[in-house]
C-alpha atoms as an extended CHARMM CRD file, in Angstrom:
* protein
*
       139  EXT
         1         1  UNK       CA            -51.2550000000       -5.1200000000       20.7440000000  PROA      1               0.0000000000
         2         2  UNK       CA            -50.6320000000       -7.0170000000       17.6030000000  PROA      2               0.0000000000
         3         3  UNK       CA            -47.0960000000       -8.7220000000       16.2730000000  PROA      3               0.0000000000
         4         4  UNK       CA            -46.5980000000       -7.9320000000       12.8940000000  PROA      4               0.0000000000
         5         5  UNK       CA            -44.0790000000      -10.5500000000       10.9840000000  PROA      5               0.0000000000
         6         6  UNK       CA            -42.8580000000       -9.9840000000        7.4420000000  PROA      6               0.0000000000
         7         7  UNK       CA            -41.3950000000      -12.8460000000        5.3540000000  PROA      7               0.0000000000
         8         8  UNK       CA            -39.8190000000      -16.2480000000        6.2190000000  PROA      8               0.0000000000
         9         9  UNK       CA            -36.8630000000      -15.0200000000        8.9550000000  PROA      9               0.0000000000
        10        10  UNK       CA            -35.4450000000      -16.8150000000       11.3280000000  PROA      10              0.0000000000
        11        11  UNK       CA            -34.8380000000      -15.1170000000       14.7720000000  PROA      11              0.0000000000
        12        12  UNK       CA            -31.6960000000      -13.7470000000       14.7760000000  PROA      12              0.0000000000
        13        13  UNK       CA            -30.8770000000      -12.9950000000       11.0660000000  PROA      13              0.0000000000
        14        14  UNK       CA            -31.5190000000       -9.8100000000        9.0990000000  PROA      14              0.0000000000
        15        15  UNK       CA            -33.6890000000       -9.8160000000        5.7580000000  PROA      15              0.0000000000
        16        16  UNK       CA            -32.5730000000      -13.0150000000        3.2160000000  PROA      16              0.0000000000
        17        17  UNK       CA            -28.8210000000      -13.1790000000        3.5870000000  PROA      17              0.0000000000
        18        18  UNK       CA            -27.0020000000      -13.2180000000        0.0190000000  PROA      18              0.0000000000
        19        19  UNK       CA            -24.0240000000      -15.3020000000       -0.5960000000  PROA      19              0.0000000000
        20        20  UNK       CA            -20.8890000000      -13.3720000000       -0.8730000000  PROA      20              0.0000000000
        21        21  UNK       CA            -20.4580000000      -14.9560000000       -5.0180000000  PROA      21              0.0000000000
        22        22  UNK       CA            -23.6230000000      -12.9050000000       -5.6580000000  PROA      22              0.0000000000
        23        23  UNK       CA            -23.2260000000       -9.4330000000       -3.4960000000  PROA      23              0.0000000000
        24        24  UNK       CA            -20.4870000000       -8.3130000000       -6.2330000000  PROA      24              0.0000000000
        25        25  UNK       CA            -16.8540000000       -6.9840000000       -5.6890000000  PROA      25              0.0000000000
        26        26  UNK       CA            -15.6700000000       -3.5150000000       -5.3190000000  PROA      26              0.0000000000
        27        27  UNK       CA            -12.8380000000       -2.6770000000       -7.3970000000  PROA      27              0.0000000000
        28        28  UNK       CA            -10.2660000000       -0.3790000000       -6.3000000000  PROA      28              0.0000000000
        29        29  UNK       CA             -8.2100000000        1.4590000000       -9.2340000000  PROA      29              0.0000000000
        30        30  UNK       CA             -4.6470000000        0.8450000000       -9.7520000000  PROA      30              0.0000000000
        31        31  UNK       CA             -3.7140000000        4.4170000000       -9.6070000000  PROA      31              0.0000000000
        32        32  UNK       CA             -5.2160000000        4.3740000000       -6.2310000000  PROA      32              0.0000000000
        33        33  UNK       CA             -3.1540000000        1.9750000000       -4.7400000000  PROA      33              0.0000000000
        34        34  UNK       CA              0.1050000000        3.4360000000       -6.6260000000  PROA      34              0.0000000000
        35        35  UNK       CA             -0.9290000000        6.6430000000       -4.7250000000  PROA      35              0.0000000000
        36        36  UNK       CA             -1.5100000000        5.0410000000       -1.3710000000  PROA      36              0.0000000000
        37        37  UNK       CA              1.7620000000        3.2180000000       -2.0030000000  PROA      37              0.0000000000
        38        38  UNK       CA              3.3190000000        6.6050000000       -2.8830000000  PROA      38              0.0000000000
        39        39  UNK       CA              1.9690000000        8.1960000000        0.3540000000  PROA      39              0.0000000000
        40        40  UNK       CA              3.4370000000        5.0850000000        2.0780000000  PROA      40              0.0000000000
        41        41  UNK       CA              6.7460000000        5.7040000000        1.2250000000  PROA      41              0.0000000000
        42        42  UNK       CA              6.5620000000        9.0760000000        1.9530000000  PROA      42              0.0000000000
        43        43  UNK       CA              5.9480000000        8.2050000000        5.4490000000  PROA      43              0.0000000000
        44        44  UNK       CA              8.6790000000        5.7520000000        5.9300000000  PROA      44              0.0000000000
        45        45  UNK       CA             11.1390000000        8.2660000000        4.7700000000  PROA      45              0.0000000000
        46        46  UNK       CA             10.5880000000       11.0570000000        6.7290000000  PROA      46              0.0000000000
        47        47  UNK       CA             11.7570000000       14.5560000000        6.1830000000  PROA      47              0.0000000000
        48        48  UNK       CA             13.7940000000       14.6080000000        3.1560000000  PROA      48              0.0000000000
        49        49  UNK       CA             16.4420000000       17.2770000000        1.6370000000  PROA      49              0.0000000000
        50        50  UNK       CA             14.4540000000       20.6370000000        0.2160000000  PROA      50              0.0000000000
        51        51  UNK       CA             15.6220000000       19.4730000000       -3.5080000000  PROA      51              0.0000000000
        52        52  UNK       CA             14.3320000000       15.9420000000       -2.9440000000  PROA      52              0.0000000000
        53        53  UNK       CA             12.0150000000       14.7260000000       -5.1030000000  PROA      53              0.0000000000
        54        54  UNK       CA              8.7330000000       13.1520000000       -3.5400000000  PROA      54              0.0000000000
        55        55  UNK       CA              8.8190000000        9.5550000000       -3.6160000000  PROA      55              0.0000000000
        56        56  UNK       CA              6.3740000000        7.8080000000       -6.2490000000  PROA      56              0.0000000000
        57        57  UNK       CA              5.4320000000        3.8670000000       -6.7410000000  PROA      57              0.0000000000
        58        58  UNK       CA              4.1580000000        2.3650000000       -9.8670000000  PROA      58              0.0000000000
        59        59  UNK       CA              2.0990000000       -1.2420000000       -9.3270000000  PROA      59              0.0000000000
        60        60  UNK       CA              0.9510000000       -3.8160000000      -11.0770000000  PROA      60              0.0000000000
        61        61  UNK       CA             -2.4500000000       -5.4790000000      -10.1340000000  PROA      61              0.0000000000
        62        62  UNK       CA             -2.9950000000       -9.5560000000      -10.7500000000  PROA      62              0.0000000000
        63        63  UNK       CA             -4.9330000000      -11.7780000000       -9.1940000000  PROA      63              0.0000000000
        64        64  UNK       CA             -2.7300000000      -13.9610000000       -6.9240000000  PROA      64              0.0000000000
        65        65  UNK       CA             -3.1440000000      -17.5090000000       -7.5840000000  PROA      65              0.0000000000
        66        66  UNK       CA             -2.6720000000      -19.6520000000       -4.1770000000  PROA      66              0.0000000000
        67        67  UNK       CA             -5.6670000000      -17.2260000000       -2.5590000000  PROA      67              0.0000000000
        68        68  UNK       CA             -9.4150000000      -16.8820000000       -2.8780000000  PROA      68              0.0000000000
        69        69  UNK       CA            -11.9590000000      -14.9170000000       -1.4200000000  PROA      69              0.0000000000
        70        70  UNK       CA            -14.5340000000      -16.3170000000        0.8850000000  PROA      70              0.0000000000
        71        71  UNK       CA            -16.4360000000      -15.9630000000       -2.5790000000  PROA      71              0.0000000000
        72        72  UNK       CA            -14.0230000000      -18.1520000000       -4.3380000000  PROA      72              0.0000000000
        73        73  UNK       CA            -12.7390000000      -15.3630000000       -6.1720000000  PROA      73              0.0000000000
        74        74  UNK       CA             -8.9650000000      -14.7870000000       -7.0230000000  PROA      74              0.0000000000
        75        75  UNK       CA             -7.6960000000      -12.1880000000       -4.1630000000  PROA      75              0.0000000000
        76        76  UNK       CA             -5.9230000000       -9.2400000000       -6.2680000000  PROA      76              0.0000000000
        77        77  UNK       CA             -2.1590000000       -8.8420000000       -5.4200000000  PROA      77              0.0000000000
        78        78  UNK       CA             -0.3730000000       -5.5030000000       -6.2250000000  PROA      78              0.0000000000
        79        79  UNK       CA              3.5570000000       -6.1030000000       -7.3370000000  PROA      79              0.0000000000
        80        80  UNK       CA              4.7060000000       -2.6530000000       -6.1560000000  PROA      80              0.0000000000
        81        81  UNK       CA              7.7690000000       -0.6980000000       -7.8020000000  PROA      81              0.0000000000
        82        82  UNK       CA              9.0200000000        2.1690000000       -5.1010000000  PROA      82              0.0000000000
        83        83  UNK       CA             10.7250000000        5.4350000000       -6.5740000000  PROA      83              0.0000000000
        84        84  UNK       CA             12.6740000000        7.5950000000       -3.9490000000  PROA      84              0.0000000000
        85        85  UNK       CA             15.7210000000        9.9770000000       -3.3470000000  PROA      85              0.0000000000
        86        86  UNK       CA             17.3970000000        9.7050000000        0.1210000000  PROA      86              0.0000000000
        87        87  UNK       CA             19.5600000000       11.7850000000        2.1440000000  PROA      87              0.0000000000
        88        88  UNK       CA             22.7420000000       10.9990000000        1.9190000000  PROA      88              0.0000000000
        89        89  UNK       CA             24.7940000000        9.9450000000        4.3960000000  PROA      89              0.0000000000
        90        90  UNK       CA             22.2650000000        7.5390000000        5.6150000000  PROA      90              0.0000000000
        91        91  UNK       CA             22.0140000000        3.8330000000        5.8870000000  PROA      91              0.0000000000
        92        92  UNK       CA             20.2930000000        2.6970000000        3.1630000000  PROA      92              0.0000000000
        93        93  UNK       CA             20.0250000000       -0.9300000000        3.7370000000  PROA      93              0.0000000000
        94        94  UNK       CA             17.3590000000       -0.2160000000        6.7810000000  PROA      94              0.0000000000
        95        95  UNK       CA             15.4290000000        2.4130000000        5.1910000000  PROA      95              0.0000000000
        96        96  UNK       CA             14.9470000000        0.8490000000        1.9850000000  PROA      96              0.0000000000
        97        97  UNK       CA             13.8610000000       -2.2180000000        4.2350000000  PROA      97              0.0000000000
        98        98  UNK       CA             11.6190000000        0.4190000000        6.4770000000  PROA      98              0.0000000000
        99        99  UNK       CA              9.8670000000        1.6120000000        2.8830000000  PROA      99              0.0000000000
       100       100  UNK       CA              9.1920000000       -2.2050000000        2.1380000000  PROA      100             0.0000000000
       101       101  UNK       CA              7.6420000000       -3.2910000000        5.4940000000  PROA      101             0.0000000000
       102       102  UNK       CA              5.0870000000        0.3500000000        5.4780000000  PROA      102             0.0000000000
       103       103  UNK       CA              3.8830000000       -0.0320000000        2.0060000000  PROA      103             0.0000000000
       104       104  UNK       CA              3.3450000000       -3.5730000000        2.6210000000  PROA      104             0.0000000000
       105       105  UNK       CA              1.2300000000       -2.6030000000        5.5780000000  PROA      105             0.0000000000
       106       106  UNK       CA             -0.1710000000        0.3700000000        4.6760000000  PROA      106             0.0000000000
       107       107  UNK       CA             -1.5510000000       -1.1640000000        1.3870000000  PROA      107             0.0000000000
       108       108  UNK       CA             -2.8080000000       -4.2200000000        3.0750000000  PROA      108             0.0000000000
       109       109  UNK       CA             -5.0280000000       -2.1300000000        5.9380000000  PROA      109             0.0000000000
       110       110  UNK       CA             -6.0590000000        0.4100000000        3.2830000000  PROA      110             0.0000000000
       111       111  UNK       CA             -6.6480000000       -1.4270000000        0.2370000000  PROA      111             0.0000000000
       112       112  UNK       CA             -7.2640000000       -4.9280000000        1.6260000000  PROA      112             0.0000000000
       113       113  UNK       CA             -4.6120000000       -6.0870000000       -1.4320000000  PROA      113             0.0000000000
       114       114  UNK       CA             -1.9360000000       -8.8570000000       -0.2540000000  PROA      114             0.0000000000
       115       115  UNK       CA              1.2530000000       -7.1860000000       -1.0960000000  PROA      115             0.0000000000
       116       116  UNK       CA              3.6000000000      -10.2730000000       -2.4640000000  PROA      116             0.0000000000
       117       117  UNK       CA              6.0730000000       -7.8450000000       -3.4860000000  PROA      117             0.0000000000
       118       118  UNK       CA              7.8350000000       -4.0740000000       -3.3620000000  PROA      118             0.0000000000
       119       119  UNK       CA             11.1220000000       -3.2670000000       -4.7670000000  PROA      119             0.0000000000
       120       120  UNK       CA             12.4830000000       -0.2090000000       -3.7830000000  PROA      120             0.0000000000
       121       121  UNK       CA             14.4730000000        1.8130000000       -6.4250000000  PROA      121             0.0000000000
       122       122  UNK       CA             16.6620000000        4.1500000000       -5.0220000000  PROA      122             0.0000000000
       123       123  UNK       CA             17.3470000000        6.9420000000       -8.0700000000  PROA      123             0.0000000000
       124       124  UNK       CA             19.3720000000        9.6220000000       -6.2590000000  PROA      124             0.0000000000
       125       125  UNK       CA             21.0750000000       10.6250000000       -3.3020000000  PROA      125             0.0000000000
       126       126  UNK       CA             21.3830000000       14.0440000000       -2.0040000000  PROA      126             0.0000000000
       127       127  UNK       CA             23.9750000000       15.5580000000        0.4710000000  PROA      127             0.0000000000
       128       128  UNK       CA             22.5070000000       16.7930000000        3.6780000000  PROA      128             0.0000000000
       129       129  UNK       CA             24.0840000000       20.5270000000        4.3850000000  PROA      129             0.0000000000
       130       130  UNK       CA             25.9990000000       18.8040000000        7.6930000000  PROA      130             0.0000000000
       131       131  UNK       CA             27.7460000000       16.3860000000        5.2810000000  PROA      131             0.0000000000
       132       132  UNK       CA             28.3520000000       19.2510000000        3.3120000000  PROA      132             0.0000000000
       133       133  UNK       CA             30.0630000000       21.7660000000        5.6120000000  PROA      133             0.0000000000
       134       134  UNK       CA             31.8200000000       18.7880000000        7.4600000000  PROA      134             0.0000000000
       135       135  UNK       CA             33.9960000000       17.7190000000        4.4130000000  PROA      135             0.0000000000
       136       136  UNK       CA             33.9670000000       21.3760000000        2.7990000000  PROA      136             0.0000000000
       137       137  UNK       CA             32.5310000000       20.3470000000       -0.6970000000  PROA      137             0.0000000000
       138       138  UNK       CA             29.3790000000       19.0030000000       -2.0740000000  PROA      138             0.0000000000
       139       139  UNK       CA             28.6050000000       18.6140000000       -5.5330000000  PROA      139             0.0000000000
């Protein structure tokens, strides 16, 4: 039986390693991560009322300048804008802060984008039928 070696490698290590600078990058669109962001939201919200609309997020992409890649790259940031409708009564305060915290996540595990920033825009609230019938009006 006869041990057949190809090319200089060391035991251990796969075929020449390249440096990360010289593999390339991938680049993931922007309308991507607005939809993951989107989907994001979606989730942190939860049901909403049948005339709601579906929450959407616009984002803008820029490298973020106190963090490089192993590559010494400039990591990409996404600055992400939030647009929902709510329920209403509800306690806006926490689920606006709910949105934040599962985009931020969600983006980061999905993407692999830090996520410096998301503002959440609320643009309308919507009476649940409980509120409704409870105060005998809705508008």
């Amino acid at each position: 039986m006869t041990s057949v070696s190809v090319g200089n490698d060391a035991p251990g290590r796969g075929p020449d390693v390249v440096p990360p600078r010289e593999r390339g990058a991938t680049r993931i669109a922007d309308r991507v991560v607005a939809k993951v962001a989107a989907q994001a939201a979606r989730e942190a919200v939860g049901p909403l009322p049948p005339e709601a609309a579906r929450p959407h997020a616009t984002i803008v992409v820029r490298p973020h300048s106190s963090h490089r890649s192993s590559g010494g790259t400039p990591v990409e940031a996404a600055h992400i804008s939030v647009h929902l409708e709510l329920g209403y009564p509800a306690d806006i305060g926490p689920r606006c802060h709910a949105v934040r915290r599962h985009v931020t996540e969600r983006v980061g595990a999905l993407v692999g984008m830090e996520v410096p920033e998301v503002a959440v825009r609320v643009e309308r609230l919507h009476p649940t039928a409980a509120h409704g019938v409870a105060h005998g009006r809705t508008r």
